[in-house]
TORKOL-4160 file (C-alpha; in steps of 0.2 Angstrom, whole numbers, padded with zeros to 4 digits, m for minus):
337
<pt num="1" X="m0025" Y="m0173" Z="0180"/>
<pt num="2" X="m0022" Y="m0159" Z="0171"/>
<pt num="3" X="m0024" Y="m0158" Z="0152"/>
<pt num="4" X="m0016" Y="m0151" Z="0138"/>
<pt num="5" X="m0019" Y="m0133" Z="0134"/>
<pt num="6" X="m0024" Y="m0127" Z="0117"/>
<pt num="7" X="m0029" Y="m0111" Z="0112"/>
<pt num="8" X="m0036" Y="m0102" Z="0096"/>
<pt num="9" X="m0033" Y="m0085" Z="0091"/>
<pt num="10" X="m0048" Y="m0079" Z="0081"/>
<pt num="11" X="m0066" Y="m0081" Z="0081"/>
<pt num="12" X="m0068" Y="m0080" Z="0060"/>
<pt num="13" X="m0075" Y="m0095" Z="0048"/>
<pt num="14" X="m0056" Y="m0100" Z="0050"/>
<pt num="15" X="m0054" Y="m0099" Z="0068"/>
<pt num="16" X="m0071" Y="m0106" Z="0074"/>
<pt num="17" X="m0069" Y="m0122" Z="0062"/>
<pt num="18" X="m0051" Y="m0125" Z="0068"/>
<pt num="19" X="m0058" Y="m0125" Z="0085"/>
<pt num="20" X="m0074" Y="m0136" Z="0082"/>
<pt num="21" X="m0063" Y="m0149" Z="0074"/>
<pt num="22" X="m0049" Y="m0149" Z="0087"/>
<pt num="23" X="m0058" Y="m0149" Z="0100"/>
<pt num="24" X="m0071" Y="m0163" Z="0095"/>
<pt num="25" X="m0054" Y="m0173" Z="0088"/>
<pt num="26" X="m0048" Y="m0172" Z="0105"/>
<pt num="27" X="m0057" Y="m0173" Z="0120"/>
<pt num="28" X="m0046" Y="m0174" Z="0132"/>
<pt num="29" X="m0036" Y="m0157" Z="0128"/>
<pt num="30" X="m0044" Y="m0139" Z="0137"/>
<pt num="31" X="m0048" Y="m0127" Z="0121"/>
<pt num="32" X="m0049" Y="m0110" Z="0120"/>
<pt num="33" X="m0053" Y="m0097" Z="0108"/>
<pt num="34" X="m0048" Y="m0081" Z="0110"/>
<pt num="35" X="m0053" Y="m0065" Z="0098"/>
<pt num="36" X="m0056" Y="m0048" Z="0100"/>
<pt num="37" X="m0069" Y="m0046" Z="0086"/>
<pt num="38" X="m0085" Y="m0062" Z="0085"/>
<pt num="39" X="m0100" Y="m0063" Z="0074"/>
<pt num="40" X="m0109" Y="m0049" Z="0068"/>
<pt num="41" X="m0091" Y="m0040" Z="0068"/>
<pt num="42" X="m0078" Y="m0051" Z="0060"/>
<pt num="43" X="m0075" Y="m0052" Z="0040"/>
<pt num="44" X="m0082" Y="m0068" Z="0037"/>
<pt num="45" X="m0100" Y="m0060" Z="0043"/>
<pt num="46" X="m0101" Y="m0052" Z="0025"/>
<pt num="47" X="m0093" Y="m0067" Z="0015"/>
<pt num="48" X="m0103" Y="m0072" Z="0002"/>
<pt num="49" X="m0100" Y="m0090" Z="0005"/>
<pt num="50" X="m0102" Y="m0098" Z="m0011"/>
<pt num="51" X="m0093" Y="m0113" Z="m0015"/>
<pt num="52" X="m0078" Y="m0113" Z="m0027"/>
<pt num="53" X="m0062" Y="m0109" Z="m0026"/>
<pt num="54" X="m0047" Y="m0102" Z="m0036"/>
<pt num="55" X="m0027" Y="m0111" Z="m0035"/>
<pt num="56" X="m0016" Y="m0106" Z="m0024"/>
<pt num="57" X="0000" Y="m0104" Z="m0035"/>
<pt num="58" X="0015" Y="m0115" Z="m0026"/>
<pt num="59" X="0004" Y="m0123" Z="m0015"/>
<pt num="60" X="0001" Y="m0144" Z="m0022"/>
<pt num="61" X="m0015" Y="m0145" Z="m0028"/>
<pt num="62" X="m0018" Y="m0160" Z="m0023"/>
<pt num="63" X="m0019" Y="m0155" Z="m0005"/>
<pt num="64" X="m0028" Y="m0138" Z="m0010"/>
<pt num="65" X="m0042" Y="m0154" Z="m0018"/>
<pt num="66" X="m0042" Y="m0162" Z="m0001"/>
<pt num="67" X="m0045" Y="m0146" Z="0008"/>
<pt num="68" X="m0058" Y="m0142" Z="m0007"/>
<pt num="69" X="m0066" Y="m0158" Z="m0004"/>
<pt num="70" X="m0067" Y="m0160" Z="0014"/>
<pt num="71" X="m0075" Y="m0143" Z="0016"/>
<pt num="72" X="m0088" Y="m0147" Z="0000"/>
<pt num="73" X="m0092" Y="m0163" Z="0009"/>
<pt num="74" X="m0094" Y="m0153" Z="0027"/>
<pt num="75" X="m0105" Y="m0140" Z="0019"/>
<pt num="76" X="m0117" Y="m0151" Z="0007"/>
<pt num="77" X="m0119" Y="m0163" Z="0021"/>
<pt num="78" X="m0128" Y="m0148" Z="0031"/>
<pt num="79" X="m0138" Y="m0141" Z="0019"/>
<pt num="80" X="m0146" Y="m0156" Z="0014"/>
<pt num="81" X="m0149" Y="m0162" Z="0034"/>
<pt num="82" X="m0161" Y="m0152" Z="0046"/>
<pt num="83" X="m0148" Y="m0142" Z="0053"/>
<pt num="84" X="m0149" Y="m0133" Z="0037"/>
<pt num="85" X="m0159" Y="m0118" Z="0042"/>
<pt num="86" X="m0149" Y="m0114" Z="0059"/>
<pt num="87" X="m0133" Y="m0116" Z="0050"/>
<pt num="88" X="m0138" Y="m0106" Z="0037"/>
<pt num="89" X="m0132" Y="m0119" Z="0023"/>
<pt num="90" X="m0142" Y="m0120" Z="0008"/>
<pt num="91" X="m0139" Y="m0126" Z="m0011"/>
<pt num="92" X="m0137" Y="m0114" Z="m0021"/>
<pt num="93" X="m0136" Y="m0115" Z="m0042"/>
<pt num="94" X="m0131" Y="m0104" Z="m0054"/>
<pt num="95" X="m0116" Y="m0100" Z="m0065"/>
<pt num="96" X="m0097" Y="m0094" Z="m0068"/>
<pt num="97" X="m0095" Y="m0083" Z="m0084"/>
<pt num="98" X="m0077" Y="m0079" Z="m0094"/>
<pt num="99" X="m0075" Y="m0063" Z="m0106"/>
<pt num="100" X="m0061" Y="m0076" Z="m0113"/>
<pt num="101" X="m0061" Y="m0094" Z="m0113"/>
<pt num="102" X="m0050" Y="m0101" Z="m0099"/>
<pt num="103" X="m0035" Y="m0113" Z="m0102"/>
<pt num="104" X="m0043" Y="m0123" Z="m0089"/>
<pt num="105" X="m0060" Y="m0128" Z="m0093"/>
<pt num="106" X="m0063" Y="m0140" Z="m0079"/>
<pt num="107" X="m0056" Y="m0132" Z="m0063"/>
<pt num="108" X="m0048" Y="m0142" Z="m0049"/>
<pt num="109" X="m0063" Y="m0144" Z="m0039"/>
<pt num="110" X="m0077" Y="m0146" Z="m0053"/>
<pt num="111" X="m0080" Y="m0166" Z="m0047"/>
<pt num="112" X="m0086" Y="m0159" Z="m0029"/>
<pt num="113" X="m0100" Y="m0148" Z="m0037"/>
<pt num="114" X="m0116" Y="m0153" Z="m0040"/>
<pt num="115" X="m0121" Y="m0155" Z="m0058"/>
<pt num="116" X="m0104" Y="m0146" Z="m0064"/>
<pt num="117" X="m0106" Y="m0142" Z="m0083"/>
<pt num="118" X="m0101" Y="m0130" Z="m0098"/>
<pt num="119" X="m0114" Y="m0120" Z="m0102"/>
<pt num="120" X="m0121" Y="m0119" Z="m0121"/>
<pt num="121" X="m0119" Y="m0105" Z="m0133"/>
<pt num="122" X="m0139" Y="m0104" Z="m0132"/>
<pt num="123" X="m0137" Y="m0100" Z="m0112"/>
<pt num="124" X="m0122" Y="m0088" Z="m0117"/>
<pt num="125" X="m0133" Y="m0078" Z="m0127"/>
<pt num="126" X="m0141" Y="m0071" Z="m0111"/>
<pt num="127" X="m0124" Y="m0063" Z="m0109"/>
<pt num="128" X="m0118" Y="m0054" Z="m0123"/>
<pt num="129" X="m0101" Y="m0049" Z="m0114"/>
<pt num="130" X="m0098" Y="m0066" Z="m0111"/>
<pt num="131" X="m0088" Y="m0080" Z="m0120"/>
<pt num="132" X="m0089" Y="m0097" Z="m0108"/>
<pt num="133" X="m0097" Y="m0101" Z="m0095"/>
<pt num="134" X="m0100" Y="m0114" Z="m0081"/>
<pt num="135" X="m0113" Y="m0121" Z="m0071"/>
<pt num="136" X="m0117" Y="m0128" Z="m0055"/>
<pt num="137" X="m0125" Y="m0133" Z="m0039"/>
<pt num="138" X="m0115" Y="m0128" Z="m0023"/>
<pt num="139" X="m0117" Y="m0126" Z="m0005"/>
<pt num="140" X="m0120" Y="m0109" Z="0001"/>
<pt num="141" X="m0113" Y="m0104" Z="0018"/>
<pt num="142" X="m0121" Y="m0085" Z="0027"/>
<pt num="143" X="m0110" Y="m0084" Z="0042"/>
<pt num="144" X="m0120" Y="m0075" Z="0051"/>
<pt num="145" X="m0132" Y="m0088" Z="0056"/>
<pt num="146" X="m0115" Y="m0103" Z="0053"/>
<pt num="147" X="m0103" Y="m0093" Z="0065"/>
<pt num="148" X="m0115" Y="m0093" Z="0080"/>
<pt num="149" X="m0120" Y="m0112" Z="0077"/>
<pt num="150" X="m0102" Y="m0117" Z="0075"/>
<pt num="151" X="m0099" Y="m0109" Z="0093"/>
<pt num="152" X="m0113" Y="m0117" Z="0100"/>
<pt num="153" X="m0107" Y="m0136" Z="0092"/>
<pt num="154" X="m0088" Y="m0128" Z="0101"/>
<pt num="155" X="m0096" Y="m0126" Z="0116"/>
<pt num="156" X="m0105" Y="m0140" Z="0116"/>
<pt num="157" X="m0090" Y="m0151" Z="0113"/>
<pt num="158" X="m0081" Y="m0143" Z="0131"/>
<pt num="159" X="m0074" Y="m0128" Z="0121"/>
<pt num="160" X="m0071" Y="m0110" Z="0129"/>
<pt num="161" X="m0074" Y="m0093" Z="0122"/>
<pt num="162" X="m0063" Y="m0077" Z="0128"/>
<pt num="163" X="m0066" Y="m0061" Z="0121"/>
<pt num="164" X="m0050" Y="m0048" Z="0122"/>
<pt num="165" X="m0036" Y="m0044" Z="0109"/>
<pt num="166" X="m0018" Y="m0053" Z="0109"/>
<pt num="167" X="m0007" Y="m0042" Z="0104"/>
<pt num="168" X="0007" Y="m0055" Z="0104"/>
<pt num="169" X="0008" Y="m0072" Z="0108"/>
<pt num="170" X="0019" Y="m0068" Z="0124"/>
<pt num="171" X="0002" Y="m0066" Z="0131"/>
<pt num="172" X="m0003" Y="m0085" Z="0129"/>
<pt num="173" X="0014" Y="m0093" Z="0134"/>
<pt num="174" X="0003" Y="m0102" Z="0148"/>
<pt num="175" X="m0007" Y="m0112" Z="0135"/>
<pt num="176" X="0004" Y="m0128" Z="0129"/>
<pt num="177" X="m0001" Y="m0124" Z="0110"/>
<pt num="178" X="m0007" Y="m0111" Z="0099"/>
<pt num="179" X="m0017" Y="m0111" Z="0083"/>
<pt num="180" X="m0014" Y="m0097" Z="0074"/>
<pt num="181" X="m0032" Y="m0090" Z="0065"/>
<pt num="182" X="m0029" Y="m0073" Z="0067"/>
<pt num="183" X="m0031" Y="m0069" Z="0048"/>
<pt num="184" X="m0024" Y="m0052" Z="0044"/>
<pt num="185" X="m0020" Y="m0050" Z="0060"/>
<pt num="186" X="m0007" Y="m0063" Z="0057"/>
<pt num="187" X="0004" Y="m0046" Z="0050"/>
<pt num="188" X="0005" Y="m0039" Z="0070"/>
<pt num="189" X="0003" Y="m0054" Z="0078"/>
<pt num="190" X="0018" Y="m0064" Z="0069"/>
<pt num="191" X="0023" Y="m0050" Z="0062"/>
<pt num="192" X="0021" Y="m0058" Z="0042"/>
<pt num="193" X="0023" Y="m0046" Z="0029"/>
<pt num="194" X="0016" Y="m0058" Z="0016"/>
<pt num="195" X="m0002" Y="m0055" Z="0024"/>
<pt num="196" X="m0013" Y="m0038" Z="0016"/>
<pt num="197" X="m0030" Y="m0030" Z="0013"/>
<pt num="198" X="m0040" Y="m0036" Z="0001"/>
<pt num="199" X="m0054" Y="m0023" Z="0002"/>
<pt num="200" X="m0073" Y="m0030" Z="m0001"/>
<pt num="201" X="m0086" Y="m0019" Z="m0002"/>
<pt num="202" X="m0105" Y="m0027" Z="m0005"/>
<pt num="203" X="m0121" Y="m0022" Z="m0005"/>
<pt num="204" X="m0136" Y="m0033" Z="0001"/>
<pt num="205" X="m0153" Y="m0029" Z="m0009"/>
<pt num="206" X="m0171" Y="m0037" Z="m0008"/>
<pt num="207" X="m0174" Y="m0045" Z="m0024"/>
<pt num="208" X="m0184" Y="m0061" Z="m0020"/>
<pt num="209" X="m0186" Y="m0066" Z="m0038"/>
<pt num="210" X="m0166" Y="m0068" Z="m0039"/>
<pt num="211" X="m0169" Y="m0089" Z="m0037"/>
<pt num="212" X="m0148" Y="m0093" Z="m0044"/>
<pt num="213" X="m0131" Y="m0084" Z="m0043"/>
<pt num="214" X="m0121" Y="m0076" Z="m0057"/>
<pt num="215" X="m0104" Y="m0072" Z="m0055"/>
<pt num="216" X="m0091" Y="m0064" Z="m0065"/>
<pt num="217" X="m0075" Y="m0075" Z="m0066"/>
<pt num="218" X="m0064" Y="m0061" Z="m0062"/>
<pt num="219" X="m0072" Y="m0060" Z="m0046"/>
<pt num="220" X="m0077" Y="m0044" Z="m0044"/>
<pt num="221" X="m0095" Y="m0044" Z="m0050"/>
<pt num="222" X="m0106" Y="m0057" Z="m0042"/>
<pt num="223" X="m0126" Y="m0060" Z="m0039"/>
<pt num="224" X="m0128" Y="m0072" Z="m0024"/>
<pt num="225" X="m0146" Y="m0074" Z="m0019"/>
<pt num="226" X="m0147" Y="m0079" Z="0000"/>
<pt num="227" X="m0160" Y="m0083" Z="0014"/>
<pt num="228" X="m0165" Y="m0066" Z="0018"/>
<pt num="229" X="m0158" Y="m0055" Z="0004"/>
<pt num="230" X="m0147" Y="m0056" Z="m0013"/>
<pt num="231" X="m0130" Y="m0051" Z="m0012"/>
<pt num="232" X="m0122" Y="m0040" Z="m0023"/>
<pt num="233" X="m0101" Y="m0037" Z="m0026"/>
<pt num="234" X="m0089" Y="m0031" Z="m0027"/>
<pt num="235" X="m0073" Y="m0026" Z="m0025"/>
<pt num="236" X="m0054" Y="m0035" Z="m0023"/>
<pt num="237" X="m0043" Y="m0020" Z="m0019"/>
<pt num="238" X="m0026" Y="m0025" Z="m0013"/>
<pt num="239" X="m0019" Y="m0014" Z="0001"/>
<pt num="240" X="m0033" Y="m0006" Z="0005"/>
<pt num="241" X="m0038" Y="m0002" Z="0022"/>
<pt num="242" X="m0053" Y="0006" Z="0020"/>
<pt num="243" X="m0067" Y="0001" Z="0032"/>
<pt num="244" X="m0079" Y="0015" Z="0026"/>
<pt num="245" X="m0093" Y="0011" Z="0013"/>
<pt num="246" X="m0086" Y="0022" Z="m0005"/>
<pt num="247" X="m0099" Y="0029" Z="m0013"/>
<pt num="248" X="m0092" Y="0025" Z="m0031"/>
<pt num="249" X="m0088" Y="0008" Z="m0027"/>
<pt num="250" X="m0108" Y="0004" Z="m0022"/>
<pt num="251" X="m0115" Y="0014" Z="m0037"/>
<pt num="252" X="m0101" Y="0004" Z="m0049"/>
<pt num="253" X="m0107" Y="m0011" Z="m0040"/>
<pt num="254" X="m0125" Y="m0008" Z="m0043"/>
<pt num="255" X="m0121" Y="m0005" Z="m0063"/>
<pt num="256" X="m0110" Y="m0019" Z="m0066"/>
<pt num="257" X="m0123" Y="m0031" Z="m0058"/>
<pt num="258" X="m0139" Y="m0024" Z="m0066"/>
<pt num="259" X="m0131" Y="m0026" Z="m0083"/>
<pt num="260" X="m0129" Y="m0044" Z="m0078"/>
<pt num="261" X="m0147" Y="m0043" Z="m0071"/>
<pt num="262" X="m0158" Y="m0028" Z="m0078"/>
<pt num="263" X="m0174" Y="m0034" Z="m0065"/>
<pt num="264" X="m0159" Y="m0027" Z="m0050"/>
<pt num="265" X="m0163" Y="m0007" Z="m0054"/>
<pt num="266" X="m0179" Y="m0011" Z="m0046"/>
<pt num="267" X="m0171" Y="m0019" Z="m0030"/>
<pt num="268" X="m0171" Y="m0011" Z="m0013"/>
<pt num="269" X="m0156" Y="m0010" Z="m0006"/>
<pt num="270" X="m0154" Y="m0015" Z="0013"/>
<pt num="271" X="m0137" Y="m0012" Z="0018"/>
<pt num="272" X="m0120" Y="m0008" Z="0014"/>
<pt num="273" X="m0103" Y="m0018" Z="0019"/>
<pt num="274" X="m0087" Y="m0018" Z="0017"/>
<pt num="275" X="m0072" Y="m0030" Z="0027"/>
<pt num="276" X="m0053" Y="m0033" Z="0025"/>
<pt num="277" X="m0049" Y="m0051" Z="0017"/>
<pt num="278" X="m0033" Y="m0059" Z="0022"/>
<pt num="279" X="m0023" Y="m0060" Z="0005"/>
<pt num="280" X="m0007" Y="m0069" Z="0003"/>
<pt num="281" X="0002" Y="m0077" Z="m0011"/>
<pt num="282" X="m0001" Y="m0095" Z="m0004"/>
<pt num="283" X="m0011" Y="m0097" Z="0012"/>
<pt num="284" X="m0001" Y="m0103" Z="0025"/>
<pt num="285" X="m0003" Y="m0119" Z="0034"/>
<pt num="286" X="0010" Y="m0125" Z="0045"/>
<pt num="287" X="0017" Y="m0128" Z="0063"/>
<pt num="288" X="0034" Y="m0120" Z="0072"/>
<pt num="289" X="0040" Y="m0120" Z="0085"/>
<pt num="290" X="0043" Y="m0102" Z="0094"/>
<pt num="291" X="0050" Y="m0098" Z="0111"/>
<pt num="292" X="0039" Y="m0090" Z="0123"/>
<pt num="293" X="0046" Y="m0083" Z="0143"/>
<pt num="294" X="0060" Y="m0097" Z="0143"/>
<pt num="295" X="0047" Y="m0112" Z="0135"/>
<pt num="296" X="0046" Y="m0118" Z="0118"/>
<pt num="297" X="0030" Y="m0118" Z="0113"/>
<pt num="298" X="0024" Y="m0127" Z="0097"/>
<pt num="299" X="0013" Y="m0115" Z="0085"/>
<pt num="300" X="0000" Y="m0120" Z="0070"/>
<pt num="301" X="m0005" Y="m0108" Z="0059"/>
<pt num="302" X="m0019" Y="m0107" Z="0047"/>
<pt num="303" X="m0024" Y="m0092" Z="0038"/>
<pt num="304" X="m0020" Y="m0082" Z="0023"/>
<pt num="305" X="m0039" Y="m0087" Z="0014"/>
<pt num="306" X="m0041" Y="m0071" Z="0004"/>
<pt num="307" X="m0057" Y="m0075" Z="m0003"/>
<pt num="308" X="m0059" Y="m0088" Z="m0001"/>
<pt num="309" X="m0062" Y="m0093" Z="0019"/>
<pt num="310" X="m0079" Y="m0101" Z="0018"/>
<pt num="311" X="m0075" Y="m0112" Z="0005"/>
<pt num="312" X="m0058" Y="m0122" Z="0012"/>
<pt num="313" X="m0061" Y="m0115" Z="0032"/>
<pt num="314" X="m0067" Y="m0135" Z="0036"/>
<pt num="315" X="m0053" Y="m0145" Z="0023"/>
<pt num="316" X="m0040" Y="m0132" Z="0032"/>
<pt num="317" X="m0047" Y="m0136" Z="0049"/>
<pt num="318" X="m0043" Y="m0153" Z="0046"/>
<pt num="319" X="m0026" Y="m0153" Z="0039"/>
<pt num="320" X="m0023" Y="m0142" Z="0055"/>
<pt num="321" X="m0028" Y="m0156" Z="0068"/>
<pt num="322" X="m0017" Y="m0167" Z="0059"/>
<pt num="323" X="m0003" Y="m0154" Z="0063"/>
<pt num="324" X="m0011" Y="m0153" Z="0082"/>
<pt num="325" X="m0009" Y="m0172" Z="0083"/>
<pt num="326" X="0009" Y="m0170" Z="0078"/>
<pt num="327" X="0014" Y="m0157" Z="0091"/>
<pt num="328" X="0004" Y="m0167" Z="0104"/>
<pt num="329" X="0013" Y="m0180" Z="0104"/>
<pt num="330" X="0029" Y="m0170" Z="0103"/>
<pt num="331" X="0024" Y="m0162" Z="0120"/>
<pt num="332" X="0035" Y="m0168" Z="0136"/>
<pt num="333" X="0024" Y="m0178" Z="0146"/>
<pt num="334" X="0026" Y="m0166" Z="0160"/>
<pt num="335" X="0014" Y="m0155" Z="0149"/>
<pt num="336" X="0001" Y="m0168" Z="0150"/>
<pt num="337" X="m0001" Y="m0172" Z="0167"/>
């Protein structure tokens, strides 16, 4: 008896979480993933991976909470288990700070942090740039260590990995259903124009007495201290495809962050980075149906992150098998035997 085919285009936070929960969810179907690019080498290797999360604008936010949620509850549940250290999931506490005093104190997803709080005008003074801030405890995600683990829990659960590039999804008209991961690569691959660059550049320094995170709530300016180094951002530069480190972004990087913390002009840097988020207005989560050499093959797609892949890669995984389920059961039986 032959059963159903699925395949995964992309090997990102995205694409390995869609594939750990499809495949676990259903364990009858034959899953695959297939990438051109795996850990070390793909974007989310230099994600941050903090915890929090910005609104999507026309998405409901009640299903951005769920996906908020879902993932929150994933992540926290790692780092406090003994899988923590493989994973490379940790708690990590620290704050949020405003120039200007948001119109929205209490964000959407302020109820699945730990400890969430306004900080005092006593605490402010620290930062004399600063009018508001917040402060929590959240789960702290280093991909490098959680992308190989969630291949091994893939792997484990019957899943196959193929390393080569789809150019188009022509090239997987055999499989019975495909889940779209593919992240910017979405704009060749389904050809969506609503998909750019959001170029990051970071630097990661030693600085082991960095114990919480700091980040500027425009995003661009961020302390997150790590396992094995303290991270230090960045930039959001839309449409930009530059893949080589910028000298002036790393030494306005380095300035903006020690102005935040003065003890970083003694830090050592380590390395240099920079990847290519997938920014789109709203991140897109849906199925179609597309016709591929005469057969009419039901597509899930999932990506569109930006920034924000770690945070709702798990809560978007699950959505997505509910999607799965729904194509599944749409597939003629002939498919499933």
């Amino acid at each position: 008896m032959k059963s159903v085919r699925v395949v995964v285009v992309g090997a990102g936070v995205v694409g390995f979480s869609t594939a750990v929960c499809i495949s676990e969810a259903f364990p009858s179907c034959s899953v695959t993933l297939v990438a051109d690019s795996f850990s070390p080498h793909t974007t989310s290797d230099g994600a941050a991976g903090i915890m929090y999360a910005a609104e999507f604008p026309d998405i409901p936010l009640e299903r951005q909470r769920c996906w908020f949620k879902d993932s929150s509850d994933h992540l926290l549940a790692i780092a406090q288990s003994q899988h923590s250290p493989d994973a490379g999931v940790i708690l990590s506490s620290g704050c949020q700070l405003f120039k200007e005093v948001p119109a929205n104190l209490k964000p959407f997803w302020s109820e699945f942090v730990i400890g969430f709080r306004l900080m005092t005008d006593e605490e402010l003074k620290r930062f004399p740039e600063y009018k508001f801030g917040r402060a929590f405890t959240t789960a702290k995600c280093e991909c490098s260590s959680y992308l190989p683990w969630l291949e091994k829990r893939f792997k484990k659960a019957g899943g196959l990995v193929e390393k080569r590039k789809v150019n188009s999804l022509q090239e997987l008209s055999h499989f019975d259903l495909i889940v779209n991961c593919s992240g910017l690569g979405s704009k060749t691959l389904v050809g969506d124009t609503q998909v750019h660059p959001v170029r990051g550049q970071i630097l990661k320094v030693e600085a082991p007495w960095l114990k919480h995170f700091i980040r500027d709530a425009d995003g661009k300016t961020y302390i997150f201290p790590g396992i094995h180094s303290v991270i230090l951002g960045g930039t959001r530069q839309e449409g930009d495809w530059r893949l080589q480190v910028d000298r002036g972004d790393a030494e306005s990087i380095l300035e903006r962050c020690s102005r935040l913390e003065p003890s970083l002009r003694k830090a050592k840097v380590l390395s240099e980075w920079v990847g290519l988020r997938p920014g789109r207005r709203n991140l897109r989560l849906e199925r179609e149906v597309v016709r591929l050499q005469d057969r009419r093959v039901p597509v899930v797609h999932n990506y569109g992150h930006g920034g924000f892949g770690v945070t709702l890669a798990w809560g978007t995984a699950l959505d997505a098998v509910g999607l799965v389920r729904q194509c599944l059961n749409e597939i003629p039986l002939q498919a499933k035997l």
